[in-house]
C-alpha positions in Angstrom: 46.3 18.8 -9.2 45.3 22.4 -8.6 46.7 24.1 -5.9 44.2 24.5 -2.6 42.7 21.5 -4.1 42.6 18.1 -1.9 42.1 14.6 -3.0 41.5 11.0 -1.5 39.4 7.7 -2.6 36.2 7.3 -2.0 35.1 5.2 1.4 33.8 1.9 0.6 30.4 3.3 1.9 30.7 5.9 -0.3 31.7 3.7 -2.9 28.5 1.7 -2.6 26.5 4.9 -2.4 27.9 6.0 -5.9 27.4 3.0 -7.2 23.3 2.4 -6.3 23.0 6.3 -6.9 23.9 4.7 -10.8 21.1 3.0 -10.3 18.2 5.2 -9.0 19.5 8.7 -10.5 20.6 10.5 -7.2 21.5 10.1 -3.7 19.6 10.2 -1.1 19.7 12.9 2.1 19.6 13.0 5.5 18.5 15.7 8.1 17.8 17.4 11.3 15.3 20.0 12.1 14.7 22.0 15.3 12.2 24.3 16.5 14.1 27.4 18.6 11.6 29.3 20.7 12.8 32.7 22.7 14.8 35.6 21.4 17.5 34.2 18.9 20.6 35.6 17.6 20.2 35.0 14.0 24.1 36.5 13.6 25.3 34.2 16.1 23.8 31.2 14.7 24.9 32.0 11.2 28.0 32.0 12.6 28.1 29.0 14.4 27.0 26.9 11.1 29.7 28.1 9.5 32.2 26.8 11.8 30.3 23.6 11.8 30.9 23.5 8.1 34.5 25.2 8.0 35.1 21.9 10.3 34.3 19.2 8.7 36.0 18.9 4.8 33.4 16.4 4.2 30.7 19.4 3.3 33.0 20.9 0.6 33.6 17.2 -1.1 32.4 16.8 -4.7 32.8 13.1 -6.4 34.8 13.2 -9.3 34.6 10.3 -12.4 37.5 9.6 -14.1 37.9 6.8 -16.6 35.3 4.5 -15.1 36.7 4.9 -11.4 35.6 7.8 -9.0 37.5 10.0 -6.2 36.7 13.1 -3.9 38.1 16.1 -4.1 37.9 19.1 -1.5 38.3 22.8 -2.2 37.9 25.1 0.8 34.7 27.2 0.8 34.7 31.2 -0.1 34.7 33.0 2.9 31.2 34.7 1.0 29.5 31.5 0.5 25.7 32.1 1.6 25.6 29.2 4.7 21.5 29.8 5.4 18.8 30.6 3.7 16.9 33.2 6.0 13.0 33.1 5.4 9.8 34.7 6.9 6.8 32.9 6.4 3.6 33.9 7.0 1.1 31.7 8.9 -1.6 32.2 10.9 -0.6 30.0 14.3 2.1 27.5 14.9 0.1 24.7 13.4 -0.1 26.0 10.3 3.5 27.1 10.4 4.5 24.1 11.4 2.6 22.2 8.3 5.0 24.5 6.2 8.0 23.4 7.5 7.3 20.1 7.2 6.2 20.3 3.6 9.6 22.3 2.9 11.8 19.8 4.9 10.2 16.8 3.0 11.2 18.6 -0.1 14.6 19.4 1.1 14.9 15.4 1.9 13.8 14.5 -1.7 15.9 17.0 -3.8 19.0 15.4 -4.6 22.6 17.3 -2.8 25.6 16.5 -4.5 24.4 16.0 -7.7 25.7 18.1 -10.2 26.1 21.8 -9.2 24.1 21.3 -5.9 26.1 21.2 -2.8 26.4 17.9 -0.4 24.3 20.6 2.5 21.6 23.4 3.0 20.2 25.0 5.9 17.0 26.8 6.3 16.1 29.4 9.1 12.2 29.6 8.9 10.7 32.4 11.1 7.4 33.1 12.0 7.7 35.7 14.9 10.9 36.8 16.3 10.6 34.4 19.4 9.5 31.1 17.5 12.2 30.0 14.2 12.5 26.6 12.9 16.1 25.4 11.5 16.4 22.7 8.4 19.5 21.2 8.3 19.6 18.6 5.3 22.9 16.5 4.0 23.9 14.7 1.0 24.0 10.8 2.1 27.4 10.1 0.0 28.8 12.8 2.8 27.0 12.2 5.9 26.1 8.7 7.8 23.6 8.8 10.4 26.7 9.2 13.2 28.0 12.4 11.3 24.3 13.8 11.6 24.9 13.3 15.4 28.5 14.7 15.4 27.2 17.7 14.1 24.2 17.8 16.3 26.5 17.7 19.2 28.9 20.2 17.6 26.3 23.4 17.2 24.5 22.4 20.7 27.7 23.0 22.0 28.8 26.2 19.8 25.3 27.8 20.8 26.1 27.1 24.5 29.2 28.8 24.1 31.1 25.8 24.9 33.9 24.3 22.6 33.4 21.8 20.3 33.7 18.3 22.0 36.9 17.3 20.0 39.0 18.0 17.4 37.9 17.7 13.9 39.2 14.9 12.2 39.6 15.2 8.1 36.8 12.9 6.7 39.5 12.9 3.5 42.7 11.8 5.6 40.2 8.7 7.0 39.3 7.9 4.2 42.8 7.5 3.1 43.5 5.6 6.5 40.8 3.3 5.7 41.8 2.1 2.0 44.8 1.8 3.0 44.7 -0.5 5.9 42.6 -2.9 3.7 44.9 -5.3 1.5 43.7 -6.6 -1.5 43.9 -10.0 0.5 41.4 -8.7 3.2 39.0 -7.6 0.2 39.0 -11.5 -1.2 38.5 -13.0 2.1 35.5 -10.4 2.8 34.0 -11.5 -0.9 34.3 -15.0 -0.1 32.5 -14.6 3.9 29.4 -13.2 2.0 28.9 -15.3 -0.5 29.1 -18.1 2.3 26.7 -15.9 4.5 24.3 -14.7 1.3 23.6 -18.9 0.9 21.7 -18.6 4.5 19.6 -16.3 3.4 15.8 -17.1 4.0 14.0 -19.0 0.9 11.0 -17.1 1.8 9.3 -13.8 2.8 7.8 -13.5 6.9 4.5 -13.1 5.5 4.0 -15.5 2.2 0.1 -14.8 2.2 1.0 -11.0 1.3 1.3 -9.6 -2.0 4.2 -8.3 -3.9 6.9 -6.5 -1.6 8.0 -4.9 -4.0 8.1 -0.6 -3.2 4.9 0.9 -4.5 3.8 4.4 -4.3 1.7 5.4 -1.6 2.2 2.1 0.2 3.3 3.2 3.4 1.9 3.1 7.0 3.2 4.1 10.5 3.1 2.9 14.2 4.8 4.3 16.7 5.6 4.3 20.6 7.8 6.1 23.5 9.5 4.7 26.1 10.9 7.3 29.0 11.9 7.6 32.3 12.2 4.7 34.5 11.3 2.1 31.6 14.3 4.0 29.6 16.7 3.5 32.5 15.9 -0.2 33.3 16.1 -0.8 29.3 19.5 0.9 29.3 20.8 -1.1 32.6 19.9 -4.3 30.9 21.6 -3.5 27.9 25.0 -3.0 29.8 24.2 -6.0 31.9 24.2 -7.8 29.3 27.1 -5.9 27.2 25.5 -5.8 24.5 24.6 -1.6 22.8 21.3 -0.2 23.3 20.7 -1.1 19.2 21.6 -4.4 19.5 19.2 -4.8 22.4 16.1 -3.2 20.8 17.0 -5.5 17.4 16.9 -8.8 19.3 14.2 -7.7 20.5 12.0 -6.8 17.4 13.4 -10.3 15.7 11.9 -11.8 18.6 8.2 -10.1 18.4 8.8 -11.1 14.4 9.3 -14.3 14.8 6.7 -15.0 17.1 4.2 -13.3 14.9 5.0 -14.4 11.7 5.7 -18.2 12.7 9.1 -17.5 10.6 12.1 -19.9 11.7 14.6 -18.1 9.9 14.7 -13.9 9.5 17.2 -11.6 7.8 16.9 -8.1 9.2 18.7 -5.4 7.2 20.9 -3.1 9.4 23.6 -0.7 9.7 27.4 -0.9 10.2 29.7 2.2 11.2 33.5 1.4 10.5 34.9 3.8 11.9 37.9 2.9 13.8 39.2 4.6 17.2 40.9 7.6 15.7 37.8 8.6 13.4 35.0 8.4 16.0 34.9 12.3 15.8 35.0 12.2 12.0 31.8 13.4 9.7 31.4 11.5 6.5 30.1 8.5 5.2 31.1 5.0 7.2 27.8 3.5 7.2 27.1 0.5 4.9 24.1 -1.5 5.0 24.4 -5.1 6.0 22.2 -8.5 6.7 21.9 -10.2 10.3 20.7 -14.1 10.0 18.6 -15.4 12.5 17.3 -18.6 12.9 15.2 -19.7 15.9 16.8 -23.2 16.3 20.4 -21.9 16.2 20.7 -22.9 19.5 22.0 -19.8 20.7 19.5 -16.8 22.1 18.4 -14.1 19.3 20.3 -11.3 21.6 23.9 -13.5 20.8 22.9 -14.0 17.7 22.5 -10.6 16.9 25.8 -9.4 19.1 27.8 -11.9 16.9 26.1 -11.2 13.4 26.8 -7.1 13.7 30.4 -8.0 15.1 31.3 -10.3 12.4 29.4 -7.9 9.6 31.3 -5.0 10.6 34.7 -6.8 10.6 34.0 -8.5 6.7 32.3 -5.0 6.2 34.6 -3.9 3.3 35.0 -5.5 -0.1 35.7 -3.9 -3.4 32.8 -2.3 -4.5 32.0 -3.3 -7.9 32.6 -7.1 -6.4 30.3 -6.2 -3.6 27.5 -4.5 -6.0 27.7 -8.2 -7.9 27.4 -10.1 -5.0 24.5 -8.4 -3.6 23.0 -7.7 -7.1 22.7 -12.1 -7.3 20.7 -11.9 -4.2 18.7 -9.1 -5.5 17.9 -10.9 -9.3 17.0 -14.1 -7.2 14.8 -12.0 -4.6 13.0 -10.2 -7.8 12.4 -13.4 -9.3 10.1 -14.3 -6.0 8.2 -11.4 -5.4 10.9 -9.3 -3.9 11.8 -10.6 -0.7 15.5 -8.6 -0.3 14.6 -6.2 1.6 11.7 -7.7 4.0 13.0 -6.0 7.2 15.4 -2.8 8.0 16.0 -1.6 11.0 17.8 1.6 11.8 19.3 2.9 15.0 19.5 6.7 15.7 21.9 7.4 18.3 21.2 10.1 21.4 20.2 13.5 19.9 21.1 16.9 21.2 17.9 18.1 23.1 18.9 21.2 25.1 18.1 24.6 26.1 21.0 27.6 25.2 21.2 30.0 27.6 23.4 33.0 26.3 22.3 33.2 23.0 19.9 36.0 22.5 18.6 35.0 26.2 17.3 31.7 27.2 16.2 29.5 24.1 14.5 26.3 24.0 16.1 24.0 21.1 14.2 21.0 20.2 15.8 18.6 17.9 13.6 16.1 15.7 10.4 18.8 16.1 9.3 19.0 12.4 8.5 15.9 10.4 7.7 15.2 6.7 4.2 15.0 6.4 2.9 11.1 5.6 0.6 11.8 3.4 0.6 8.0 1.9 2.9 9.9 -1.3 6.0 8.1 -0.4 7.2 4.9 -0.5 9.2 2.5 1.6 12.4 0.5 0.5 11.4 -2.6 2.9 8.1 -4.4 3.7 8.8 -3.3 7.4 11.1 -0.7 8.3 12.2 0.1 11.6 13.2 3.5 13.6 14.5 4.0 16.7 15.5 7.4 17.9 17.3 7.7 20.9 17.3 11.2 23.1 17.8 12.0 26.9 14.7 11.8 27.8 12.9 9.1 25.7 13.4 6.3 23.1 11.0 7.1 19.9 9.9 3.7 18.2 8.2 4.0 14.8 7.6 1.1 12.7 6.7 1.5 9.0 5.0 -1.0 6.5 3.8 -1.4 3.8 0.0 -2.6 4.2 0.1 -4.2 0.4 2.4 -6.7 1.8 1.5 -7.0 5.8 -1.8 -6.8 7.7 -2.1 -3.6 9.6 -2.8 -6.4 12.8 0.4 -7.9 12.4 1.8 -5.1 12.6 0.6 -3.8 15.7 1.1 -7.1 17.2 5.0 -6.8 16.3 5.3 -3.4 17.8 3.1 -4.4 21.2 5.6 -7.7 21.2 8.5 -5.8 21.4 7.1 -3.2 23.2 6.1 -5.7 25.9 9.4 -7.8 25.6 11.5 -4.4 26.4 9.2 -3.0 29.2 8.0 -6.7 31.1 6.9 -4.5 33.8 4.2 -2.7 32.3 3.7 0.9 32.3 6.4 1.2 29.7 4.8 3.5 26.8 3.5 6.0 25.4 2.2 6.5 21.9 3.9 9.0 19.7 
């Protein structure tokens, strides 16, 4: 091995990342964008990005094949390696400024990091006047789950308050060895043989029958969306710990339960999330996030809320099998679903953890940092991997809700009437919302 140069397996999320990426031609990316208003230290904040990404070895990771099998390897960064890309744009007012960045972050989300000679990150500094800058931060999925996009949220907020870093860095390489190693080959039959049991429970029909095709379409996408915030939030958050159960597993009973009501279903699968990162790894940026299925069936005879508290503990603990077994399990499930219109992927739901939403006195005077500010424009050119997909964004102050689908496959009403279900079922008192 060359010298400076480290090496590890892939994760098993990362392993099932490479292996759809064979699939559709490229990974997919994630991202943060801000909008900074007041004086800002352009130096300073340069700065502090590099540290994030002198941090965390899982930026610096390219995926090497070798002989049908593929591994990471990690070569530390040039201390001359352009970290932003500093632009001045022209607009007329902050509407129209902010239409640009949206168009450039959607494009940033579509072009495919860690592909090839393209690097798993890149950061933008937009500026329109010298008090009023918007920041792109964009990732390479196979790197960076939707908990390392918070790590690293947390990280800078902190850097550009002059505080240090919440924790130590944790190699995303030394976890990953950690991780195949504590999994015997034993563990990996056992998993194989749990989901093929689980995969036969899987619904024999779509929510919605009377729809059309589910399968993805371009341009068949719609959004709905919702807030809840202050005393709503708080109630929603007692409850949750009342209950023991996390805020996401709270607000996904809850959706199965507006679902079901609407659609007459007896039997759901929503598609979800699981993070395996152990104890030691919590403060780790890379890729432990795997999609998985949580069965639900109305005459169980348990409530949907235990349902879904034993279905995400018992997914995350069969979580990892070995991934060309996986990618044939799930691929059965996938031939079968094609053959009937494409029901695999009816429902995802996805759970975004507390952003960083702060103000940062000291740097360059006070600045106002907003976190989530710029969107993609929906512009009905996209498409959606799941007849309805589910968002919720978490922040201090509020609890964003969106709810996409595709209209091809489910009446705009039913729609609504699954977000005002769940939005009712979460707030019973009323006065819960507002829209997005």
């Amino acid at each position: 091995m060359t010298a400076g140069i480290d090496r590890a397996p892939l994760t098993f999320e990362q392993h099932d990342v490479y292996l759809r990426a064979g699939q559709t031609g490229g990974y997919d990316n994630v991202g943060i964008s801000y909008e900074i208003s007041g004086r800002l230290e352009v130096a300073r904040l340069v700065s502090a990005l590099r540290e994030v990404v002198e941090r965390h070895d899982a930026l610096a990771v390219r995926v090497v094949s070798e002989g049908g099998s593929a591994h990471q390897e990690w070569e530390p960064p040039t201390a001359d390696a352009r970290i932003v890309e500093l632009r001045e744009v022209r607009a007329d007012d902050r509407e129209q400024f902010a239409r640009y960045v949206g168009l450039t972050y959607a494009a940033d989300l579509n072009d495919r990091l860690g592909t090839g000679a393209a690097g798993n990150f890149r950061f933008r500094l937009l500026r329109l006047r010298e008090d009023h800058h918007a920041l792109l931060l964009t990732f390479g999925h196979l790197v960076v789950d939707g908990t390392g996009l918070f790590l690293i949220e947390r990280e800078l907020a902190r850097i550009l308050a002059h505080r240090a870093p919440a924790s130590e860095s944790v190699s995303f390489l030394a976890a990953a060895r950690r991780q195949r190693a504590r999994v015997t080959p034993g563990m990996l039959d056992e998993n194989s043989s749990w989901w093929r049991s689980v995969l036969r429970r899987y619904p024999s029909s779509r929510c919605f029958p009377e729809s059309g095709s589910s399968m993805p379409v371009l341009g068949d996408s719609a959004t709905l969306s919702e807030a809840l915030r202050d005393d709503p939030l708080r109630r929603l958050r007692a409850a949750a710990a009342s209950r023991r159960m996390s805020m996401a597993q709270l607000v996904i009973a809850t959706f199965a339960e507006s679902l079901l009501a609407v659609s007459g279903s007896e039997r759901i699968c929503l598609w979800t999330f699981a993070d395996s990162r152990r104890k030691a790894d919590r403060g780790t940026v890379g890729m432990f996030a795997g999609l998985v299925p949580l069965m639900l069936d109305r005459a169980a005879g348990h409530s949907i809320a235990d349902q879904v508290r034993r279905e995400t503990l018992a997914a995350s603990a069969h979580a990892h099998m070995e991934p060309r077994r996986k990618f044939d399990v799930f691929e059965t499930l996938f031939d079968s679903a094609r053959a009937d219109g494409g029901r695999v992927f009816d429902i995802l739901v996805n759970y975004i953890p507390a952003r960083a939403v702060s103000s940062a006195p000291g740097v360059g005077g006070d600045l106002r940092v907003r976190s989530g500010h710029f969107h993609p424009p929906h512009d009905g050119a996209g498409w959606l991997p799941a007849a309805l997909s589910l968002e919720i964004v978490e922040s201090a102050p509020r609890l964003d809700i969106r709810l996409s689908y595709r209209p091809s496959s489910i009446a705009e009403s039913h729609a609504r009437d699954i977000l005002a279900g769940a939005i009712r079922r979460l707030c019973p008192s009323g006065t819960a919302v507002g829209r997005g």
